[in-house]
Each structure stands twice: as C-alpha cells, then as structure tokens.
C-alpha positions in Angstrom: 132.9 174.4 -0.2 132.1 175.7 3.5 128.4 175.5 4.6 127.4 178.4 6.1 124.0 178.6 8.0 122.4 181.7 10.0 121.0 181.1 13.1 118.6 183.6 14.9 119.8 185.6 17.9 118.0 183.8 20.5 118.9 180.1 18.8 120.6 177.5 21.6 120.3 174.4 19.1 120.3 174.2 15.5 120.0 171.9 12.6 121.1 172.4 8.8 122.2 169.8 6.3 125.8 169.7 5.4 125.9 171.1 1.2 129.3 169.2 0.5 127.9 165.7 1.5 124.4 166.6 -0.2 126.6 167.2 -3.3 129.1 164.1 -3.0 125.6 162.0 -2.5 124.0 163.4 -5.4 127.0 162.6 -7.9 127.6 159.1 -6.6 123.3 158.3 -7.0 122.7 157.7 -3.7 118.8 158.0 -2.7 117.8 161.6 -1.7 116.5 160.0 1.7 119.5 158.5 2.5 121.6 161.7 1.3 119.2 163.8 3.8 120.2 161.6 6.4 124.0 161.0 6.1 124.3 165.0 5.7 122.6 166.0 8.8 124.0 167.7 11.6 123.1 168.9 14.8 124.6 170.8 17.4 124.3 173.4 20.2 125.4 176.7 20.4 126.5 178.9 23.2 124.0 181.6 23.7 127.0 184.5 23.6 128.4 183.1 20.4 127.8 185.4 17.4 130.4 182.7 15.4 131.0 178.9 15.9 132.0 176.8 13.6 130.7 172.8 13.7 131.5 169.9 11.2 129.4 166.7 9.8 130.4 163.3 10.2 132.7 163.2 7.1 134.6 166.4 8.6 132.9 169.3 6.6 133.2 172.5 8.3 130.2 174.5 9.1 129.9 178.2 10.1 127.4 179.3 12.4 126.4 182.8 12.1 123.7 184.9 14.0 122.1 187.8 12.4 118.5 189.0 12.5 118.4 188.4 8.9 121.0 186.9 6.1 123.1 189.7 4.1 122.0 189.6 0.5 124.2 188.2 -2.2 126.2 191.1 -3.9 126.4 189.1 -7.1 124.4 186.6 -8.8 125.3 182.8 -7.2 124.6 180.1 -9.8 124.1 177.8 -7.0 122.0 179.8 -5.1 118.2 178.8 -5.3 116.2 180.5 -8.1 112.0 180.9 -6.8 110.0 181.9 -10.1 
C-alpha cells in the first residue's frame, strides 16, 4: 500500500501520516497517540517538483503530488472515508 498525499502548488513543506504504519499499529493495539506519532513524516519539497516521492521511518514510500485539487475516485474505495 503506497501513501499518496496532494500537496498545493505553492507547498515547500509538508506533513501527512504514513497509512501502512497507521494500519500495522492499529492491528498490533498499539495506542492511537502513539500510532499518530510513529507514522508521521515530514519533509520538504522542491518548489519545481510536480512529483517526489518520500518514505517514513519504517521505509514506506510516499508520493507527493501537486494539483490544485485531488482527481476524484473513478470507483467506489472501501477504504476511502465515508462522511454521512
């Protein structure tokens, strides 16, 4: 499972949390304030990069992508987050 976070045009830094760690946390019980904490990364990106690609401290890879606004899901994503 790649993360994949979208970052705004003008974005120099950003800061996400890594789904595959959040996931492995969850599963082995681990507190959800010390999940938060062991899956966050933070980075820099250069300003002329549309794509870079970072990784958290257990090696997950994370794409960087800038748009204006996220591409919407051509199919239904059970894991995607359902607002009622």
């Amino acid at each position: 499972m790649t993360t994949t976070v979208w970052i705004a045009p003008s974005a120099k830094s950003f800061a996400c949390l890594c789904e595959p760690c959040l996931e492995a946390a969850r599963i082995a019980g681990v507190l959800f304030s010390d999940a938060l904490a062991g899956a966050s990364v933070r980075g820099t990106i250069a300003p002329e990069a549309e794509t870079a690609v970072a990784q958290c401290a257990a090696g997950h890879q994370i794409v960087l992508r800038r748009v204006q606004r996220p591409s919407s899901l051509t199919r239904s994503d059970g894991r995607q987050l359902q607002l009622a």
